[in-house]
N, C-alpha and C positions, 0 to 999 in steps of 0.2 A: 293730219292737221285738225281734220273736224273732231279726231277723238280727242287730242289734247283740248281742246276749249271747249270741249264738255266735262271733262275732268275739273279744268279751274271753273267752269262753273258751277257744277255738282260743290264742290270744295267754299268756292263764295256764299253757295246758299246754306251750306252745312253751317257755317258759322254764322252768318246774318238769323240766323234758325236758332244756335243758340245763345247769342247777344238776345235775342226776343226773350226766348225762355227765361234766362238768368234775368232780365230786367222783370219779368211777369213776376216771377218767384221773389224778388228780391222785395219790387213794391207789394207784395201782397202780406209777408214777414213782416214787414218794418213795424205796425201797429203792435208787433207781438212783444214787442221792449217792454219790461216790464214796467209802467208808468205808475206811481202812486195813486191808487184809486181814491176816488172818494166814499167817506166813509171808513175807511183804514186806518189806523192809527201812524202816526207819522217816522219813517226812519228817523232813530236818533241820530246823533250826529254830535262831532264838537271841531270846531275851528277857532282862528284866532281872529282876532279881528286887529285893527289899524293900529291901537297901544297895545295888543299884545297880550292883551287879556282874553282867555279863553269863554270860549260859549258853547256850552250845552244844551241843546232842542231840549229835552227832557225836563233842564231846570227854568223852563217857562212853563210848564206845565201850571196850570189854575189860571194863567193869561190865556189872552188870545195872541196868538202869532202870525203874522204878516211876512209870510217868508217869499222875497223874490230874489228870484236869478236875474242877473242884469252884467252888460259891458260897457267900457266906457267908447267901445267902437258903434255901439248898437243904437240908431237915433230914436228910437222908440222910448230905449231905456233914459235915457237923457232926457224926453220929455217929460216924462213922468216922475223923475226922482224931485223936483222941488217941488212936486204936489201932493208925492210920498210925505216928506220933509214937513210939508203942513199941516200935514193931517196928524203924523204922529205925536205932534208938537201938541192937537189939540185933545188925542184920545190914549197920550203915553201913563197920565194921569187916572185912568179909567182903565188899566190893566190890560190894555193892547201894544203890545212889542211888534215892532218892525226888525228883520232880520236879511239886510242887503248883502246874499251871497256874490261876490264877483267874482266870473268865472275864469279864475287863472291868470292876469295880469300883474303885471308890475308893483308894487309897493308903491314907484315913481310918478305910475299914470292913475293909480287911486287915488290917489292920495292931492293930486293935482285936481282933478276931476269933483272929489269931495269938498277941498277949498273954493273950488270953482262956485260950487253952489251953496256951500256953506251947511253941508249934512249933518244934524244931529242927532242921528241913528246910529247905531252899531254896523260897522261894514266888514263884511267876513271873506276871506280870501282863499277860494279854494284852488285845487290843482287839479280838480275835475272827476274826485270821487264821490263830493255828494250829488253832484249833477248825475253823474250815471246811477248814481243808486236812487235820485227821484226822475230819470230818466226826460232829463231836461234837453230840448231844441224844438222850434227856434226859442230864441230869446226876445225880448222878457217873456218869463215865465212866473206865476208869483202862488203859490200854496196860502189857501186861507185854514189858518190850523184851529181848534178850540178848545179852550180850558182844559179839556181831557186828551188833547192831545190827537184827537181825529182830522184828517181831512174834511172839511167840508164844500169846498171849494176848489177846484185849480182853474186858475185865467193864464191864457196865452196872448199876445199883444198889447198894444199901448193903451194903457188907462186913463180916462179922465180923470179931475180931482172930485168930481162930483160921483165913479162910480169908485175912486178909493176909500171916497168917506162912507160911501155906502157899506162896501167888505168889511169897514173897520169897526161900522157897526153891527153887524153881523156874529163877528170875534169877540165883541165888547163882552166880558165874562158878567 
């Protein structure tokens, strides 16, 4: 009897031993996603946006670009898109492009969500390959790009409108 229940214990510790490990290793990896650096020049990319008209990163090139990742489940993202919305309204004019990736939703719930606040940006709809290839989570996430096409910037979490107008000046070519 006392040998069996050192067995199952030997056996409980061997695995709680390596759930530890696998968890050490796994958190210690994760930073190693290849994330767009700053200072890099930006993956290009092309998506469609809401009428279906294509967008290519590349053909902003000589603007500055405001590229964020955003959901319409993510309250963060929600705060921030009618302050997006404002800003771009007043710096679209001054060759800074806003470029609202949503990441893989619905056509129905976009499209509801942008009526909602009345977006007059370009909103792009991916299915979650440029998210892995700028190595986006959590969300929002937003790339401040410039004229040549570098990173300069990346912000994670909820923006005020006072530090979007800030980035946009930033981008302003």
């Amino acid at each position: 009897m006392k040998k069996k229940r050192l067995v199952i214990r030997t056996v409980i510790l061997l695995v709680l031993g390596a759930a530890v490990a696998y968890t050490l290793y796994a958190n210690f990896t994760k930073d190693q996603v290849q994330k767009v650096a700053v200072g890099e020049k930006a993956p290009d990319f092309v998506l469609t946006d809401m009428d279906g008209e294509k967008h290519r990163l590349s053909d902003y090139e000589g603007q500055g670009v405001f590229l964020n990742f955003w959901g319409t489940w993510c309250k963060p993202c929600e705060k921030e898109m009618p302050y997006m919305n404002n800003q771009y309204k007043q710096f679209k004019d001054m060759g800074v492009q806003v470029l609202a990736v949503n990441v893989g939703e619905t056509e129905l719930a976009v499209n509801k969500f942008s009526d909602r606040y009345n977006l007059s940006f370009p909103i792009l709809i991916d299915e979650g390959q440029v998210q892995s290839a700028y190595g986006i989570n959590p969300l929002p996430a937003t790339f401040l790009i410039d004229k040549e096409g570098k990173v300069i910037k990346y912000i994670t979490g909820e923006m005020t409108e006072a530090t979007i107008k800030d980035y946009m000046e930033q981008i302003k070519p």
